[in-house]
C-alpha positions in Angstrom: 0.0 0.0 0.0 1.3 3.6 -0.9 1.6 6.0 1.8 1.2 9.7 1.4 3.7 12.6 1.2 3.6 16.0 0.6 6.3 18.5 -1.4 6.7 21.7 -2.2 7.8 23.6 -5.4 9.6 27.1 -4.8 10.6 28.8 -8.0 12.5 31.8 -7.6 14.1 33.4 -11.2 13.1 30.4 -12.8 15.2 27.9 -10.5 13.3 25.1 -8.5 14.6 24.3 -4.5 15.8 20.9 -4.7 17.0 19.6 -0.9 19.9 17.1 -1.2 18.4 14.3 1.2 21.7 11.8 2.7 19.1 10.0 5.0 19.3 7.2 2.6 23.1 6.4 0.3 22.8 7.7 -2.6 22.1 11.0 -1.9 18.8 11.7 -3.0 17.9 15.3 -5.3 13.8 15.9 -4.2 11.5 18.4 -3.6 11.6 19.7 0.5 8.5 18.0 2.0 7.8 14.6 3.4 5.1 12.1 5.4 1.3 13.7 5.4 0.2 13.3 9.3 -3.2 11.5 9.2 -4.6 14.7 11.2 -3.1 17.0 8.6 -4.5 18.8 5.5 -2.1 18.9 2.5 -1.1 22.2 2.7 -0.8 21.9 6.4 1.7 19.0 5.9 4.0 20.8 3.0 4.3 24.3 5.3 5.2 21.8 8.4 7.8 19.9 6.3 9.3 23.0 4.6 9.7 24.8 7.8 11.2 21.9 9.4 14.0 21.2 6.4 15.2 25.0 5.2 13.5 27.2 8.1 10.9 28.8 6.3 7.4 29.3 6.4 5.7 29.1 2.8 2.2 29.7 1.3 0.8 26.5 -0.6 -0.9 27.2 -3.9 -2.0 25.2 -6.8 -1.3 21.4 -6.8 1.1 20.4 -9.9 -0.3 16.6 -9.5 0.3 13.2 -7.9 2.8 11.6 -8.7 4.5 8.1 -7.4 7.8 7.5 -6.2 9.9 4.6 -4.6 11.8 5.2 -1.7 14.0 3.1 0.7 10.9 3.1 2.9 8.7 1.9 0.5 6.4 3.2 -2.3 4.6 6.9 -1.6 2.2 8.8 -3.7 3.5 12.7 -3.5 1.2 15.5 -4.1 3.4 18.5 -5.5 2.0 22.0 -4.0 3.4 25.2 -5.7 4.6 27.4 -2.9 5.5 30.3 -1.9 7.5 31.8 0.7 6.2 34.3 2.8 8.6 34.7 5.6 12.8 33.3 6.1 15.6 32.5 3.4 16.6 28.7 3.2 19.0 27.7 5.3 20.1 24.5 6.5 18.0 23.1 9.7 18.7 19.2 9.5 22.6 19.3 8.9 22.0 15.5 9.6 19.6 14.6 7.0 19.3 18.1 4.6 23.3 19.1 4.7 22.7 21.1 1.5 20.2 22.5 -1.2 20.1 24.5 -4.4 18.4 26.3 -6.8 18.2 24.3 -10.0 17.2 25.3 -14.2 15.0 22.6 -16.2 18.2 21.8 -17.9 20.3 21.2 -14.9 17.3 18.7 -13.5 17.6 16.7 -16.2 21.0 15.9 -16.1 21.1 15.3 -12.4 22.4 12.5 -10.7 19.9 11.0 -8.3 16.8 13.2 -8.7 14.3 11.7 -7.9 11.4 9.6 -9.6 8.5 11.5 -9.3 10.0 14.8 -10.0 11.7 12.9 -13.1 7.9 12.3 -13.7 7.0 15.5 -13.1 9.6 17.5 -15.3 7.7 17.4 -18.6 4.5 19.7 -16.6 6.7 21.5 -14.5 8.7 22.9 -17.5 5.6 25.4 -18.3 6.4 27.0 -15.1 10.4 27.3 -15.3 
């Protein structure tokens, strides 16, 4: 059974936030977001997770889509928010888990090394936007 997650996607200048995740070898190139809490609303869960990985507080908007993805944990359907944000600057807040992040072009996504598979999905819709 698929469990639910959450992410966010923060353009600024035509560069999406990617989070380079080293809870799991290889490092993984995603979206910041994470687990949906079964008492939480969507856009409830992807302000919670963004403010817990880079420190800031974002604004939720339109929903890109749902897309699936495999994880070490297991298989997830992840609902992809645009957001804004409406108060902080990224920063790093889980050294641990989040040591880095970075602002990333269409072009650049594609050619990355361990993005993701739902935002490897999600790249052909999200290049209206970029």
């Amino acid at each position: 059974m698929k469990r639910d997650m959450a992410a966010a996607l923060i353009i600024r200048s035509g560069r999406l936030l990617l989070v380079h995740n080293k809870k799991y070898e290889p490092v993984r190139i995603e979206p910041p977001g994470g687990k949906k809490n079964s008492d939480e609303t969507w856009p409830e869960a992807v302000k919670r997770e963004v403010e817990e990985e880079l420190g800031v507080e974002v604004r939720p908007g339109k929903l890109l889509g749902v897309y699936d993805t495999a994880t070490p944990e297991g298989d997830f359907c992840v609902r992809m928010y645009f957001c804004d944000i409406v108060s902080g600057e990224p920063r790093v807040v889980e050294p641990d888990k989040i040591p880095e992040f970075g602002w990333y072009s269409l072009g650049e996504m594609k050619r990355l090394k361990g993005l993701v598979p739902n935002m490897v999905k999600a790249l052909e819709e999200l290049e209206k936007y970029l």
